[in-house]
N, C-alpha and C positions, 0 to 999 in steps of 0.2 A: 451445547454441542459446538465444536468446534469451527465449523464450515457456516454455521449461522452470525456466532460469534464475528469470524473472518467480514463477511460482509456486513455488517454491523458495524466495524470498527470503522469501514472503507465509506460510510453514507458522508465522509465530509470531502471526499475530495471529488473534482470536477468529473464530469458526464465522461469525456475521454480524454487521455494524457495521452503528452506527448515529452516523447525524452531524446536527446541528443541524434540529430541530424535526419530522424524520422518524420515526415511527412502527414498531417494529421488529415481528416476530413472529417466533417461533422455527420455524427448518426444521422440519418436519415432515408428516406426512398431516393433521393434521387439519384443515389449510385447504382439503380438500377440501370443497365443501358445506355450506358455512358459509350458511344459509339468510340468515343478518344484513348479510352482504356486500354492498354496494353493487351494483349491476350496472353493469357493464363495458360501457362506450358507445363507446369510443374518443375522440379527441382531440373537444373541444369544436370546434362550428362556429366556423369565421374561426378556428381556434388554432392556433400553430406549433409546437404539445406535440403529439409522434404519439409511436406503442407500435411498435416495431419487432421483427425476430427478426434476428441474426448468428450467420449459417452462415461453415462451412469447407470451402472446397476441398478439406482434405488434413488431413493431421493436423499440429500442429504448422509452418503457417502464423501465426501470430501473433492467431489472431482474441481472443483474452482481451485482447492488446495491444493490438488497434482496438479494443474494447469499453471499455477504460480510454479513450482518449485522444477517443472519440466524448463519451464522458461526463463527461470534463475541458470540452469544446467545447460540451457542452450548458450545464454549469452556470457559465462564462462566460458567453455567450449570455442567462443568467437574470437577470444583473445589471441587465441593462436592462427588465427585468419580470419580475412573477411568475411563480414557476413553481420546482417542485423536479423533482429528478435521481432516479429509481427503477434500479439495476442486478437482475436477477434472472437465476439459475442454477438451472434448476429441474430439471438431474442434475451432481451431482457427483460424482466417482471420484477414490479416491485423498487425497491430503491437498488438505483445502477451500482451495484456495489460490487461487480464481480470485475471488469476491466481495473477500476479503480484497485481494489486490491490489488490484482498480479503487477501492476505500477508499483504500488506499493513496497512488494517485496522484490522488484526486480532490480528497484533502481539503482542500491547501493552497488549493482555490477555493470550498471548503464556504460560505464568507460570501456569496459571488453567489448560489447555489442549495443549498438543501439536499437531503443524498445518501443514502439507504437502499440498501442494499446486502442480500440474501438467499440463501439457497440452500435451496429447496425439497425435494428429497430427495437424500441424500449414501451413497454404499456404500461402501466403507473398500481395497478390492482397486482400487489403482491399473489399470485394464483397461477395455474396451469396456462399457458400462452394461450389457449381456443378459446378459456373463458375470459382472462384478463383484455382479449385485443376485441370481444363482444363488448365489452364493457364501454371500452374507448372508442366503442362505433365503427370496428369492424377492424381484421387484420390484413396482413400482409398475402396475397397469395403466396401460392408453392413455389411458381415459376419467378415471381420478383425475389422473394424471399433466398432462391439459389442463385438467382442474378445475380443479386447484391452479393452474395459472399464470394461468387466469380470474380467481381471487380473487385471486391476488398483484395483476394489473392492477387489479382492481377497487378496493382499499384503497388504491391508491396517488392521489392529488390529483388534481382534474379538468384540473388544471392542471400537470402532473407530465409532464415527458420518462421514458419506460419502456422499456429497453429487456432485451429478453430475450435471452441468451447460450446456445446452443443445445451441445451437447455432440460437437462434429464435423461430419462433412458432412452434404447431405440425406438421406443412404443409412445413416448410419450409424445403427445400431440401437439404439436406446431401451431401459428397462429389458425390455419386455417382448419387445423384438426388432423389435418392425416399427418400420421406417424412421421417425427421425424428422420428416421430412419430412410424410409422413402422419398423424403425431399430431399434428404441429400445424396440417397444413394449413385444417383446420377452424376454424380462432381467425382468417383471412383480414386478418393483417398482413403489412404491408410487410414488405419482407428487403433486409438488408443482405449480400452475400458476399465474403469475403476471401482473394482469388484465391492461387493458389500464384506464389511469384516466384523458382522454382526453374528449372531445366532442369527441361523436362518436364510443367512447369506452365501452361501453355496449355491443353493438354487434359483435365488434371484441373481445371481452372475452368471450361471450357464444358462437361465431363461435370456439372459441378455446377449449373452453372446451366440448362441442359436438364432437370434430374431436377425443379430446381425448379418453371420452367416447364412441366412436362407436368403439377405437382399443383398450376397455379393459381397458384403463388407466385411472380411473377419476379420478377427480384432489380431491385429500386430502383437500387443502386448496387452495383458490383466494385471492393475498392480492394487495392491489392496496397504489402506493405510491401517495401521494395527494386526494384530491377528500374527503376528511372527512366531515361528516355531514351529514344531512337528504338530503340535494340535491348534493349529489357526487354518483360519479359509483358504489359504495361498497352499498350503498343503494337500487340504483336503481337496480344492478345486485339481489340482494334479493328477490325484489318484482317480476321481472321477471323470477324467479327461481320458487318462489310461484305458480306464472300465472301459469306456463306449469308443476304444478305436482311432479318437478326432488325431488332425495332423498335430503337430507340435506346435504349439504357442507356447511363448514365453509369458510365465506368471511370476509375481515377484510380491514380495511385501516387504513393507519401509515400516519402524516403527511408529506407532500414534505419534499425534500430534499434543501438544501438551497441554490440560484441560486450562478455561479461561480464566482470568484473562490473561494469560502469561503472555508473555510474546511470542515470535513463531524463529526467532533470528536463530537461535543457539539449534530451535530444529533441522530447520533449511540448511546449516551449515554440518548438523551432526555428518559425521562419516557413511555412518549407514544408509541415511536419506538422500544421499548426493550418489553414493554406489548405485543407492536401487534405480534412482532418476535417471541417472546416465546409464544402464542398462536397457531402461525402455527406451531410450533413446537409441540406442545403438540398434535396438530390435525393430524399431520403426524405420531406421535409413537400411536396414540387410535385406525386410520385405519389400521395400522401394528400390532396391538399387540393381533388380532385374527387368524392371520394368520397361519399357519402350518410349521413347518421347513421341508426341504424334508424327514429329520429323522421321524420327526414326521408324515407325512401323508403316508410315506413308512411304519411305525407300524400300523398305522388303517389300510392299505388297506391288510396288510397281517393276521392283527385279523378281518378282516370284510367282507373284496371283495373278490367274486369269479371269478376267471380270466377262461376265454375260456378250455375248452377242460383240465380243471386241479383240482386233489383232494383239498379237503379243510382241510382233513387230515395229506398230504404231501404235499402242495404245494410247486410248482416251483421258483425258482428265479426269480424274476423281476429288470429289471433297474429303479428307476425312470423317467422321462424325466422332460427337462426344458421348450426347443421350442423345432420348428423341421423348419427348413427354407429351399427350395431351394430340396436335395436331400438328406440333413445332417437333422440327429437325435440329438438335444444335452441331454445330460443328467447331472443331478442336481449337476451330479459329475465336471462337466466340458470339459467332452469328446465327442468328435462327433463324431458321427459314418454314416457312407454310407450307405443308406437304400438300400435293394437289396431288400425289399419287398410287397415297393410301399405301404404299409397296409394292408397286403394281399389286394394288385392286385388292392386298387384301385384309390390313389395318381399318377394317369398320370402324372399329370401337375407338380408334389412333392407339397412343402408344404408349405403356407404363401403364396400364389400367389394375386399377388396384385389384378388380372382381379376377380379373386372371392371372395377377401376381400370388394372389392367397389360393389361387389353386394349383397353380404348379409346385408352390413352397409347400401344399399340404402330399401332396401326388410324391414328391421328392424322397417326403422322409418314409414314406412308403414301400414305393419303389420305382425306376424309372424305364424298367422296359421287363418285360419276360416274353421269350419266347408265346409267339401264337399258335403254334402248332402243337395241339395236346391240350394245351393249355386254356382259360381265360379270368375274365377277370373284370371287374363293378363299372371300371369309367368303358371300357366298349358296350356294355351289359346298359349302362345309360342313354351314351351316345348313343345308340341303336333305338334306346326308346322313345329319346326325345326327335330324330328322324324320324320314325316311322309318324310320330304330329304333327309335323309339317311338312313332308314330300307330297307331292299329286299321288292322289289315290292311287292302290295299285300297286306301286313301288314296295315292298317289302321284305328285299332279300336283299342283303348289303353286305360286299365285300370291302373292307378298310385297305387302305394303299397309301404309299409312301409320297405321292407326286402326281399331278393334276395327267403329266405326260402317262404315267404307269393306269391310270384309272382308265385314259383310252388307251390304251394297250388291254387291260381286263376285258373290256367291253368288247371291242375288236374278237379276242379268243373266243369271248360267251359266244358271237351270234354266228362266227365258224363252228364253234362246236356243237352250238343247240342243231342246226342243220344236219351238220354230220350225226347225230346222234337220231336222227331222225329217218337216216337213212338217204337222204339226198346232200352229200358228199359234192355236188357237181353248183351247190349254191354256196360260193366262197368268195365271192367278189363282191367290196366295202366300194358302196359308189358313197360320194361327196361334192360338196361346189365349189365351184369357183370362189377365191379371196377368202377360204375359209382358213385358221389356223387352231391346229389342236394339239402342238407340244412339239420337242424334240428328239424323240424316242425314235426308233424307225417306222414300228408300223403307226406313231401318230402324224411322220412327219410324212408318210406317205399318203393321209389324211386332209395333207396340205394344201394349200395351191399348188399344181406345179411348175407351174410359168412363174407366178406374180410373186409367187412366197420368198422365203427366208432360203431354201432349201435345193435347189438346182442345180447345185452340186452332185445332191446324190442322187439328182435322176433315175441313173440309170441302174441302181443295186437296189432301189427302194421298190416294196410289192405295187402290181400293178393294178390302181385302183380306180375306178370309172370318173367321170367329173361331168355332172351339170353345171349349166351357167350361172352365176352367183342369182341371186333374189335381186327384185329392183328395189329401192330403197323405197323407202316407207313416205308420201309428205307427211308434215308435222303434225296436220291433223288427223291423220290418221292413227296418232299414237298419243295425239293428248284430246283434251275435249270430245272426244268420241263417245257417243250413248249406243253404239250399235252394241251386238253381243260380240261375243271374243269369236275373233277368228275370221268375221263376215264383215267389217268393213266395208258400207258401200263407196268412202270417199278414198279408197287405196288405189281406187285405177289398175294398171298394170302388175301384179306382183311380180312377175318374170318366172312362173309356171312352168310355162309348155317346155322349157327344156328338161325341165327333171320330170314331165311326163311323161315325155317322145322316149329318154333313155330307158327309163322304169320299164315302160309297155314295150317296148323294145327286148329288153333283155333281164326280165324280171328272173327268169330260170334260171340265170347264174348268179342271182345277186343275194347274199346273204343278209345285207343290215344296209341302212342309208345312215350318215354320220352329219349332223348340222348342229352349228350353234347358234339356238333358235333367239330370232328378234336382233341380235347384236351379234356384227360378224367381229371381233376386237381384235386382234393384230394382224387382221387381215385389210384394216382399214379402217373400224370403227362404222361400219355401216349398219344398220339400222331400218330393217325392211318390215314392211306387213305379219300381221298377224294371222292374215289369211293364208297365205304361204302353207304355212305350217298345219292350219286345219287341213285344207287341201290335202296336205305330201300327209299328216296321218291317215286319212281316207283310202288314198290311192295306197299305202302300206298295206290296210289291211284287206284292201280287193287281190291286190297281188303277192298276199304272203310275203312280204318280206320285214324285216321289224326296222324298227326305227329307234335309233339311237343319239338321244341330248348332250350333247356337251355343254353343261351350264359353270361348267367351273369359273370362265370369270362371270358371268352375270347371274349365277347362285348368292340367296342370302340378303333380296331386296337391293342388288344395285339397278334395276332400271324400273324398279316402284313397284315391282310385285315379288312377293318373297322368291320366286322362280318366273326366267320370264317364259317359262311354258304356257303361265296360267293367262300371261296377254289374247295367247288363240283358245283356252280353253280344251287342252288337250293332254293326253301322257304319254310320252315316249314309254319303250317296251324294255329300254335300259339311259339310265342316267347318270352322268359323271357330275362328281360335285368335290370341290377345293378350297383354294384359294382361302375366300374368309371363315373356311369353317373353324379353323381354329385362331380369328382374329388377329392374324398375324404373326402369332408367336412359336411355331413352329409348322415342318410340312405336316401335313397329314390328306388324304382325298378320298373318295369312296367310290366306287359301282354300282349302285344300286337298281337290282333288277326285281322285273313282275314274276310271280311265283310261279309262273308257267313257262314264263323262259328260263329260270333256276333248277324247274324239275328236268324240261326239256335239253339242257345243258350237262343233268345228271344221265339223260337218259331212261330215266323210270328206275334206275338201278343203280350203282356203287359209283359209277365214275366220276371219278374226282375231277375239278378243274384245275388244270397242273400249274399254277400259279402262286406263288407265296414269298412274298417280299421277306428279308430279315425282321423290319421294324412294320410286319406289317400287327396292324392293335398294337402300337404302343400306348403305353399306358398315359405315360407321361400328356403325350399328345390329344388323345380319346378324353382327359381327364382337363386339359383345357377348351377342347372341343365343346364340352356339357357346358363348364362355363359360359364360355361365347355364346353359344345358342341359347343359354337362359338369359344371357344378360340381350341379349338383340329383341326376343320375344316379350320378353317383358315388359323393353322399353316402344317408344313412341315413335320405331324406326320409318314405318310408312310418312307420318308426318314431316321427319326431319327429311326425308327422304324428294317429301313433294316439294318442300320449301327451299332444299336443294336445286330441285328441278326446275322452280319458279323463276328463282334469284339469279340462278345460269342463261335463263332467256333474254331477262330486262337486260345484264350487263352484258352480255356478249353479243345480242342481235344488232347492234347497230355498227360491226364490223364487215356486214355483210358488203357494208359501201366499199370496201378497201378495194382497190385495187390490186395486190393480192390477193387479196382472198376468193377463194370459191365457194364454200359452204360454211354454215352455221347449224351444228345439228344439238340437239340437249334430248336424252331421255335420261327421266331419274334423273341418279347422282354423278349422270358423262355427260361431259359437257367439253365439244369436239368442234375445232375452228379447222377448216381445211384452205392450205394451201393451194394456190393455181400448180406450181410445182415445190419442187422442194428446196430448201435453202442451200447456198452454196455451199455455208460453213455451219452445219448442225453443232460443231463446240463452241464456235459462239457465242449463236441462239443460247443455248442454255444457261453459259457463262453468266449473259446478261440475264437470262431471269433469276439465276442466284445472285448478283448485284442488286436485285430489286426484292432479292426476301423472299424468293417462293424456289422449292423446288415440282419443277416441271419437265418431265422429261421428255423433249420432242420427235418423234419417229418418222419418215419420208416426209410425206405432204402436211404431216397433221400435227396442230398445238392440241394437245387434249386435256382435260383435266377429270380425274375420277377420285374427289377426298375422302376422307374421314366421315360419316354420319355424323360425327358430333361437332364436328366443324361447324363456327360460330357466323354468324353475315357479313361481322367486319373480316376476320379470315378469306372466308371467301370472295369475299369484294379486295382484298387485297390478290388473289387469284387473279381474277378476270381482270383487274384494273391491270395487273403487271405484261398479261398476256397482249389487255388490247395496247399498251406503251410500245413494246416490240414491236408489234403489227404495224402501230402508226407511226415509229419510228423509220420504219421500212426495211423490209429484209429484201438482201439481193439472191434472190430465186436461183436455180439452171433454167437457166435455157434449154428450152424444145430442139431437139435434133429431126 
């Protein structure tokens, strides 16, 4: 067979060539992270040099052969302008015989384009790269293994055709076993696929191309060697492209290659094979050449988008990003950085997780949303079952919502309507405390602080809603090493009570619901109070009829060491908001979940609807990476990674307590919160510099906070708190006290 032959032929020439004025570097790891390396921009604007990937149907379809003869076509093609020819193999198995060939046939056109040829890492056991790099005592990770072919692209001319030769199909398993496809999906180049032109090969080229297609990657062009004519695979893949709808791809087939040992010279140059090659070529720089450079999508988004919580007058600085995989943020620049922010709070799992990549890819071809009204459907129908195993008891009536802010707005309505439904109309006022934050909606943001929050603006149009004094914070012992039972705390001291006492017994006759986010107050400061608190204010709730209502959307899902930190006091609000991580970061989704007796009470005994209903409210899509997440959290060893979290954030960050800056040191769970005396004069900065030191951290008023990943590793994390305490001891220049 031809393609075996080809490399066969090539076992005598050296590991990597180098041809006219091209730049070599020896295979190896250490072109991982080469801080010196150019970054990797892709094809200059207006240029017909793009960086492609060439996949295989199947094995032993000829794709080393289209990768020769694509790159024979490129650096023709160069004669009539600048530009050189980059080949890269960035696994090889078995004898290096694949760069060495495309050398081979390239060279006699080396004078139009110059050709560099590489192969990134090589394991010696002719075999599938996951077995072959066991063999050799272990292989390349995912993250180095993309590394490296970042920097190979990177060194190579700005003006350089690149193309990368992948080591099988999308599925096939990389050193470290996961799918190639997904290692490289993150580099977001075009692909080339090289269909099977066998019996049988139709379906193993639209199985290929579908796999690619579902990680983002469709294929630019399908060229199939052999099989030409109205009854070859190139036809038949058409018509069956047609059947099912898909956009238009270009498929193309080149006559076979000629059985061995003949030579390949009279093919590569036939008419027909030079047509078909420069066709896929052409089809590869037309889907690249609407693309955006990061420069260029970094200009729209700063003349167009407006980013969270920032002027459009003065906007902030932004990074762009490339991917994000694992616990690491890359950006367009080339840099990775340690998320210490989980997305605000709510990337548990980090990010590219395969267990929730295969459910949304499977949810996709399914379907991605239908209407909820009338309707339902398996992944809400799940979602719901697997809540109803892990919420506090009680809880078993669950409305799905779009947004953490929309879930208290739900809430809100319920404990207005159960009242009114009840016949006392005259109990409609949401008291709340001080430094609390629970969205930007109206009625959450009138949930707010009204002084100290985000929100002061809208004062005066916002509903009028009661406020006790925030909770006193919690000491440290009182939330860790504590054998008391939940809620009674004798070493809590103070909780800061009486005021939400005095207001309750005071004015319990108007007051519909109390709204807290219990144990952790979080964009209201990151405070962190008693558990007693909360036993308490449920008591006095139900002496005085009124219900009580958790906002656990950020601290839902084991972030401060219990799956809910309701269960720190040992008690159950009468309605519960929950977000953030429930679908592990990969899209919005949140929920309401209420006790069957505020749900009946809310109906009324009778028909009344709650007039509520988002568009996307049970999306499928969403509900269906939801199950995901929650299986994959449950199952795994969250509480533990979670205490180890919690441990590691004491050792390294208590000894900033000395700073003179600083005023507090607090860590529950997986937050781990350095407070400023005030706040910095220049918060872009502060942050600047902790992306110079490799961590994204994003800092707010007085506070460095850090809330990662669960799966986040000790060195990660210890790259965290080391970066945070560098700044600190660096020294920030504060505001000054007025």
């Amino acid at each position: 067979r031809h393609p075996c032959w080809l490399k066969r032929w090539a076992r005598a020439a050296p590991l990597c060539t180098m041809l006219p004025r091209a730049i070599h570097r020896p295979a190896a790891a250490r072109a991982v992270g080469r801080s010196a390396a150019p970054p990797f921009q892709g094809a200059p604007s207006g240029s017909r040099w793009v960086s492609f990937l060439v996949y295989g149907a199947n094995t032993d379809v000829g794709k080393t052969l289209a990768s020769a003869a694509l790159c024979r076509s490129a650096a023709l093609r160069g004669g009539s302008g600048a530009g050189s020819v980059t080949y890269i193999k960035p696994v090889q198995t078995g004898a290096d015989a694949d760069a060495s060939a495309v050398a081979r046939h390239c060279g006699a056109v080396a004078s139009s384009a110059p050709l560099a040829v590489q192969t990134l890492f090589h394991y010696s056991s002719p075999e599938s790269p996951h077995t072959a790099a066991r063999k050799d005592g272990g292989g390349v990770s995912d993250t180095k293994l993309r590394a490296a072919v970042t920097a190979a692209l990177a060194r190579a001319s700005a003006s350089s055709f690149r193309l990368v030769e992948t080591a099988g199909g999308p599925l096939s398993p990389a050193p470290s076993g996961t799918p190639q496809a997904d290692v490289y999906a993150a580099l977001r180049l075009p692909c080339v696929l090289v269909g099977d032109a066998r019996l049988g090969g139709i379906s193993a080229t639209l199985c290929a191309a579908e796999a690619l297609e579902a990680r983002g990657q469709p294929a630019s062009a399908v060229v199939f060697i052999g099989g030409c004519g109205d009854d070859g695979n190139a036809a038949g893949l058409r018509v069956v492209l047609a059947a099912l709808k898909r956009p238009p791809v270009h498929v193309v087939s080149v006559p076979a290659a000629p059985p061995m040992p003949e030579p390949l010279d009279k093919w590569l140059q036939d008419e027909a094979v030079v047509a078909g090659f420069d066709s896929v070529l052409a089809a590869v720089e037309t889907s690249s050449s609407g693309r955006m450079s990061a420069a260029e999508y970094a200009a729209v988004d700063r003349e167009h988008l407006w980013h969270p919580y920032t002027s459009m007058a003065q906007p902030g600085r932004i990074w762009p990003v490339r991917s994000a995989e694992g616990c690491e943020i890359e950006l367009e620049d080339g840099r990775r950085l340690i998320d210490g922010m989980s997305s605000w709070w709510c990337a548990v799992h980090g990010y590219n997780v395969p267990e929730l990549n295969a459910a949304a890819s499977r949810q996709l071809s399914s379907m991605s949303h239908v209407m909820f009204g009338g309707l339902t459907h398996r992944p809400a129908a799940e979602l719901a079952q697997l809540l109803l195993g892990c919420l506090p008891k009680g809880l078993n009536r669950i409305f799905l919502c779009d947004s953490g802010s929309v879930s208290v707005e739900v809430a809100l309505k319920m404990a207005t309507q159960y009242w009114a439904m009840r016949g006392r109309p005259e109990k409609c006022r949401i008291v709340s405390v001080r430094r609390g934050y629970h969205g930007d909606t109206f009625g959450a943001m009138a949930a707010c602080d009204p002084d100290n929050g985000m929100h002061g603006m809208f004062k005066g149009i916002l509903p009028s809603f009661l406020f006790a004094d925030a909770p006193e914070r919690a000491p440290d012992a009182c939330m860790r090493d504590c054998s008391c039972a939940p809620g009674v705390c004798e070493g809590a001291g103070d909780d800061g009570f009486a005021s939400m006492e005095a207001l309750l017994e005071g004015r319990a006759g108007e007051v519909s619901a109390v709204i807290v986010e219990p144990i952790v107050q979080g964009a209201g400061g990151m405070r962190i109070y008693p558990p007693s608190y909360l036993a308490r204010l449920r008591a006095l709730c139900d002496r005085l009829e009124v219900l009580l209502i958790f906002d656990e959307i950020a601290t839902g899902f084991g972030r401060t060491g219990r799956l809910f930190a309701s269960e720190h006091a040992g008690v159950t609000p009468d309605i519960m908001c929950i977000g953030k991580a429930l679908t592990g970061g990969y899209c919005t989704l949140a929920a309401t979940v209420a006790t069957e007796a505020v749900a009946l009470g809310v109906s009324g005994g009778g028909g009344q609807p709650l007039m509520h209903g988002p568009t996307y409210m049970g999306n499928p899509l969403a509900c269906a990476i939801a199950v995901a997440s929650l299986r994959l959290l449950l199952a795994g060893p969250w509480r533990e990674r979670v205490s180890s979290i919690e441990a590691q954030m004491q050792r390294e960050l208590e000894g900033l307590l000395g700073n003179k800056a600083v005023a507090d040191v607090r860590v529950l769970g997986a937050i781990g919160v350095v407070e400023l005396k005030a706040a910095p004069k220049d918060p872009g900065a502060l942050q600047a510099k902790l992306v110079d030191l490799g961590v994204w951290i994003r800092p707010f008023g007085t506070l460095i906070y850090i809330m990662p990943p669960y799966v986040i590793t000790k060195r990660q994390l210890s790259q965290l708190t080391s970066a945070i305490a560098e700044v600190v001891s660096a020294g920030i220049e504060l505001v000054e006290e007025t």
